[in-house]
C-alpha positions as CSV (number, residue, x, y, z in Angstrom):
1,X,25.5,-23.2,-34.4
2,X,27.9,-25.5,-32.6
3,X,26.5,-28.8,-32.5
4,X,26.5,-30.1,-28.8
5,X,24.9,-33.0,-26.7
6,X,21.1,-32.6,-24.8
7,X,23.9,-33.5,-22.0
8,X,25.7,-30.8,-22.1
9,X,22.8,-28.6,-23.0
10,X,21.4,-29.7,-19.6
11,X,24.7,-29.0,-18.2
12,X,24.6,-25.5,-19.0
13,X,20.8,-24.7,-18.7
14,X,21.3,-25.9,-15.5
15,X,24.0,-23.9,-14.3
16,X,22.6,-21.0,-15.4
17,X,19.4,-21.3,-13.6
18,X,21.5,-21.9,-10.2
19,X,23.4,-18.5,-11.2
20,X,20.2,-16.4,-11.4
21,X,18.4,-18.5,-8.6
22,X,15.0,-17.8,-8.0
23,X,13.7,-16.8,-4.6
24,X,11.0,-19.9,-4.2
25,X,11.5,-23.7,-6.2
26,X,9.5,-26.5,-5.9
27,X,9.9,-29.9,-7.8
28,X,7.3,-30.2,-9.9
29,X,8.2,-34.5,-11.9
30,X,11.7,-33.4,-11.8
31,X,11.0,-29.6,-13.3
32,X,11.8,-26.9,-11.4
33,X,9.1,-24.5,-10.8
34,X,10.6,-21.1,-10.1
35,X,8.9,-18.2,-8.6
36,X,10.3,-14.8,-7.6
37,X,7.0,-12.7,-7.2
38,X,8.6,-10.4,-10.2
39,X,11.5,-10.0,-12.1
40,X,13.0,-11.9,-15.0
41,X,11.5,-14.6,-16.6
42,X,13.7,-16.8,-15.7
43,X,13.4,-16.8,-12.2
44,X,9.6,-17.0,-12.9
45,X,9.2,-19.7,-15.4
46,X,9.4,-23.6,-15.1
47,X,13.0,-25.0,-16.2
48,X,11.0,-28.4,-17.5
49,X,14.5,-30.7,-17.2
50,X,14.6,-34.0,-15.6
51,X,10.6,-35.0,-15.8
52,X,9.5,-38.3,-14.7
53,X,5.9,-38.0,-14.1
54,X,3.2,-40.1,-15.5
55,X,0.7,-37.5,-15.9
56,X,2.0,-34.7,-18.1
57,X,-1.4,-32.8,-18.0
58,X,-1.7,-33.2,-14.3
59,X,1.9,-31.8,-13.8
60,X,1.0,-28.6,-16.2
61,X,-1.7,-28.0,-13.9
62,X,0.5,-28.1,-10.5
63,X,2.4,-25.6,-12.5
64,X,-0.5,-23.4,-13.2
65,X,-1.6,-23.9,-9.3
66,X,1.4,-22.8,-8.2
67,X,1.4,-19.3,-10.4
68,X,-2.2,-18.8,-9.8
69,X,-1.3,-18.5,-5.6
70,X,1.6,-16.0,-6.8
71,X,-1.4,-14.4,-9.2
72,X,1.0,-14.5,-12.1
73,X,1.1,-15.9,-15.6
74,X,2.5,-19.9,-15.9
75,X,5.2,-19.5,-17.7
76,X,7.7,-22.5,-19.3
77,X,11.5,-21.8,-20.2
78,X,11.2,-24.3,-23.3
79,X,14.6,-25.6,-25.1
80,X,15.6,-29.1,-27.2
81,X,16.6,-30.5,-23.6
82,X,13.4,-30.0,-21.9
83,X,11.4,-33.2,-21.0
84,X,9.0,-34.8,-22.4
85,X,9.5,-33.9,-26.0
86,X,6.2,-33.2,-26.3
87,X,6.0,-30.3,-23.9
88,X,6.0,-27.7,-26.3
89,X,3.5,-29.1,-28.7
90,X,1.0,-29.9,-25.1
91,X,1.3,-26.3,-24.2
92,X,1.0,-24.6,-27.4
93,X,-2.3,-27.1,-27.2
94,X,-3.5,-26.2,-23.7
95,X,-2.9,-22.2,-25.0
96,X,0.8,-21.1,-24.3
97,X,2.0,-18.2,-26.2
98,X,5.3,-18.5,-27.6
99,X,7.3,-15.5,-26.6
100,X,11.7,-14.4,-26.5
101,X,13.4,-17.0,-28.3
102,X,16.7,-16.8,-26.9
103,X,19.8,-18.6,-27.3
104,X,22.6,-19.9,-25.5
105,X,26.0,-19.1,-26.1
106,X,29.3,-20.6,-24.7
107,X,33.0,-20.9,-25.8
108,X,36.2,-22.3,-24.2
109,X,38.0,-19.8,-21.7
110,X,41.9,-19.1,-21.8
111,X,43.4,-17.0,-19.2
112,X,43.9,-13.3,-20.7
113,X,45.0,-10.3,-18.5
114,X,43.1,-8.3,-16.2
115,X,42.4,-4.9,-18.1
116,X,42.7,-1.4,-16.0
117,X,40.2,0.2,-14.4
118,X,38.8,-2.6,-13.0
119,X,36.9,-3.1,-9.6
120,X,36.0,-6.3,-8.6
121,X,33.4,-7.1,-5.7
122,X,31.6,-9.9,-3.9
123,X,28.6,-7.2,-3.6
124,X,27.2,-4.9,-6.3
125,X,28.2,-1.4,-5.3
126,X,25.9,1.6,-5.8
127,X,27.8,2.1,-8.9
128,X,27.2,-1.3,-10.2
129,X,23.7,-1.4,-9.3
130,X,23.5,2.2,-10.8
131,X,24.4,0.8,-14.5
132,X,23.0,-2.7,-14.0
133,X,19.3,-1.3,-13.2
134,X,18.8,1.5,-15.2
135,X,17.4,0.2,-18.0
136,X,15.2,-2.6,-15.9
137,X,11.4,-2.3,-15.7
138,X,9.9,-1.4,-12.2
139,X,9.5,-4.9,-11.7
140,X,13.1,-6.2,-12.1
141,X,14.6,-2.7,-10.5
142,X,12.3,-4.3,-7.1
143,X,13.4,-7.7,-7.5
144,X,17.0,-7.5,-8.4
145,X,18.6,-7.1,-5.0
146,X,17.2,-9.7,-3.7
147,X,18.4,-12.0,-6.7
148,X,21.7,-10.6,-6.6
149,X,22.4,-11.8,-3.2
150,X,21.3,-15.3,-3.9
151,X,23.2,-15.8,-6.5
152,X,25.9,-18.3,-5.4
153,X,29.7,-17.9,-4.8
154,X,32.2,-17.3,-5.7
155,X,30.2,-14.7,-7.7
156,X,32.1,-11.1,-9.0
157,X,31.0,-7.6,-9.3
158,X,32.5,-6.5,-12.3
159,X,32.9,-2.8,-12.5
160,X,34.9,-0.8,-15.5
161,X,35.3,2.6,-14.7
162,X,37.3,5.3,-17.2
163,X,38.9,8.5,-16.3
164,X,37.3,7.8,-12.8
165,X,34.0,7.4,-13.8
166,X,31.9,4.0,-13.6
167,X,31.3,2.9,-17.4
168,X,30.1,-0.8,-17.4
169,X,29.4,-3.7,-15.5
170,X,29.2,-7.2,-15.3
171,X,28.3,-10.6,-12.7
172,X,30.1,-13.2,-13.0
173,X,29.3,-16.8,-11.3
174,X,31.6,-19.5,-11.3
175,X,30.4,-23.0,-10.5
176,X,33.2,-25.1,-9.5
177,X,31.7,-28.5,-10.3
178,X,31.2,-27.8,-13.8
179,X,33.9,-25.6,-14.5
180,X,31.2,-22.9,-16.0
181,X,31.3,-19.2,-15.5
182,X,27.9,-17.7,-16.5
183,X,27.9,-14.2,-17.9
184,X,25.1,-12.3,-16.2
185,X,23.9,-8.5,-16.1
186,X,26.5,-7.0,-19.2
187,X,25.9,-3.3,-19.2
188,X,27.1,0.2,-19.9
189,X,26.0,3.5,-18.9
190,X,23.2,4.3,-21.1
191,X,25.2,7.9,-22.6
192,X,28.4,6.2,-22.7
193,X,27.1,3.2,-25.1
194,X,29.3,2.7,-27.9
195,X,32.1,3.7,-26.2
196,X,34.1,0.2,-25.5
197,X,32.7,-0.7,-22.4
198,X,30.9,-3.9,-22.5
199,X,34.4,-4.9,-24.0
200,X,36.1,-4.4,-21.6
201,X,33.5,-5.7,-18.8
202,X,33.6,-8.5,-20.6
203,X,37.6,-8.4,-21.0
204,X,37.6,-8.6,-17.2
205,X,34.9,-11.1,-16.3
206,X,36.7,-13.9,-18.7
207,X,39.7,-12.7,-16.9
208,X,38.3,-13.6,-14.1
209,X,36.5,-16.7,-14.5
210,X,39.7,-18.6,-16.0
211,X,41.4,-17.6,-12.9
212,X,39.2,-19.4,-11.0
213,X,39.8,-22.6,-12.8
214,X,36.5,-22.0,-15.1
215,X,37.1,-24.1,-18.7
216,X,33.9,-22.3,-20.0
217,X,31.9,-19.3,-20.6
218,X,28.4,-19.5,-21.3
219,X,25.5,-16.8,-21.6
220,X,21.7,-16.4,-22.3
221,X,20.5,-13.6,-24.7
222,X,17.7,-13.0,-26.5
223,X,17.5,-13.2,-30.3
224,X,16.3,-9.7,-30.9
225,X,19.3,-8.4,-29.0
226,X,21.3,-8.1,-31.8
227,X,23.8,-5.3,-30.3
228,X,24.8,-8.1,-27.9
229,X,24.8,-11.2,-30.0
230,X,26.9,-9.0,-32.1
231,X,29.4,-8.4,-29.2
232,X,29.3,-12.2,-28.1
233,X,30.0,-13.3,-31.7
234,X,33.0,-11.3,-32.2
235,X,34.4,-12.6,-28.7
236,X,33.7,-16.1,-30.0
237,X,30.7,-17.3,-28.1
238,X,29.2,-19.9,-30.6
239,X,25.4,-20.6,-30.2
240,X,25.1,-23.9,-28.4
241,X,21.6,-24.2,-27.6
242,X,18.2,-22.6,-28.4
243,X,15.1,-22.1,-25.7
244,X,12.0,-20.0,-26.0
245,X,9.2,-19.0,-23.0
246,X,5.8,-19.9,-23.2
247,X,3.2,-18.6,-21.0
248,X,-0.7,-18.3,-20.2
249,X,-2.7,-16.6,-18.0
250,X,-3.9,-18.7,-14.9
251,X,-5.7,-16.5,-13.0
């Protein structure tokens, strides 16, 4: 793990919640509360950065309000720069389950040629949304549009495509005042895994980001996800930053 400052952390935490906004927020002490009705966790989870309450207890329990009105489960997106430092330890007390460790991955961008066979768009194509939401839940699959189009420019629809047909896919977000381009939705078409395409999705969207001026890469993935830790490692993303979900039912 590369050792880095709660700063920076923040920094990137941060911008990667802004990338994959959310369709409702609401400051809860300086947390965001996030709510999308569905979807990924975390566009439905609190990012608990920033808090300056008084009242922790009374704070978890605006939380729970709020996801008890959406009638889903309270759920906290937990990492070393969450505030207060006892947040973990009150939730795991108040019931939380801990559930998906993740971690967060980043590394320094150079500017590398754009590979062939590469379509780039400010809006997913039926092609890219073909690949992107095949393996999502019923949940995500009804969600994902929406999020899509809130993520903010300048924003990329990566889309690899080999002897004419669409392989992989990609989002990129670049966030100008930051110089951070999050990696979102990497995926290949589920019979042409194996095959070199997250490569070169991947190839393109760094391509891409350092054109834009972006100094950094940076990604979420969960620790089970071997496959694609595997990928990020051997492209030099370093593990910057740990964060795990807890949740509880509320209703």
């Amino acid at each position: 793990m590369t050792q880095v400052s709660l700063p920076t952390i923040e920094t990137l935490e941060r911008a990667a919640a802004r990338a994959w906004p959310a369709l409702c927020t609401e400051d809860v002490d300086g947390w965001q509360w996030r709510g999308s009705g569905g979807g990924a966790r975390r566009a439905n989870s609190v990012l608990p950065i920033g808090y300056h309450g008084q009242d922790l207890d009374a704070a978890i329990e605006r939380v729970e309000k709020l996801y008890r009105a959406q009638n889903t489960r309270s759920y906290f997106q937990v990492s070393s720069a969450s505030s207060p430092d006892n947040l973990d330890q009150r939730l795991a007390e108040r019931g939380y389950v801990l559930e998906e460790p993740c971690l967060l991955m980043a590394k320094p961008l150079i500017a590398t040629p754009m590979p062939a066979g590469v379509s780039i768009s400010t809006e997913p194509s039926d092609a890219w949304l073909s690949i992107y939401t095949e393996p999502l839940d019923a949940s995500r699959r009804a969600i994902a549009p929406a999020t899509l189009a809130a993520a903010p420019d300048p924003k990329a629809f990566i889309l690899v495509s080999r002897d004419g047909e669409p392989l992989a896919s990609a989002l990129g977000v670049y966030e100008p005042a930051t110089g951070i381009v999050l990696v979102e939705c990497v995926a290949t078409r589920s019979d042409q895994r194996r095959s070199g395409g997250a490569q070169l999705v991947m190839d393109a969207l760094e391509s891409w980001g350092a054109a834009q001026s972006a100094k950094t890469a940076a990604l979420q993935v969960t620790t089970k996800n071997t496959a694609a830790r595997a990928l990020y490692e051997k492209r030099r993303y370093t593990v910057v930053g740990h964060y795990h979900y807890r949740w509880r039912d509320v209703n």
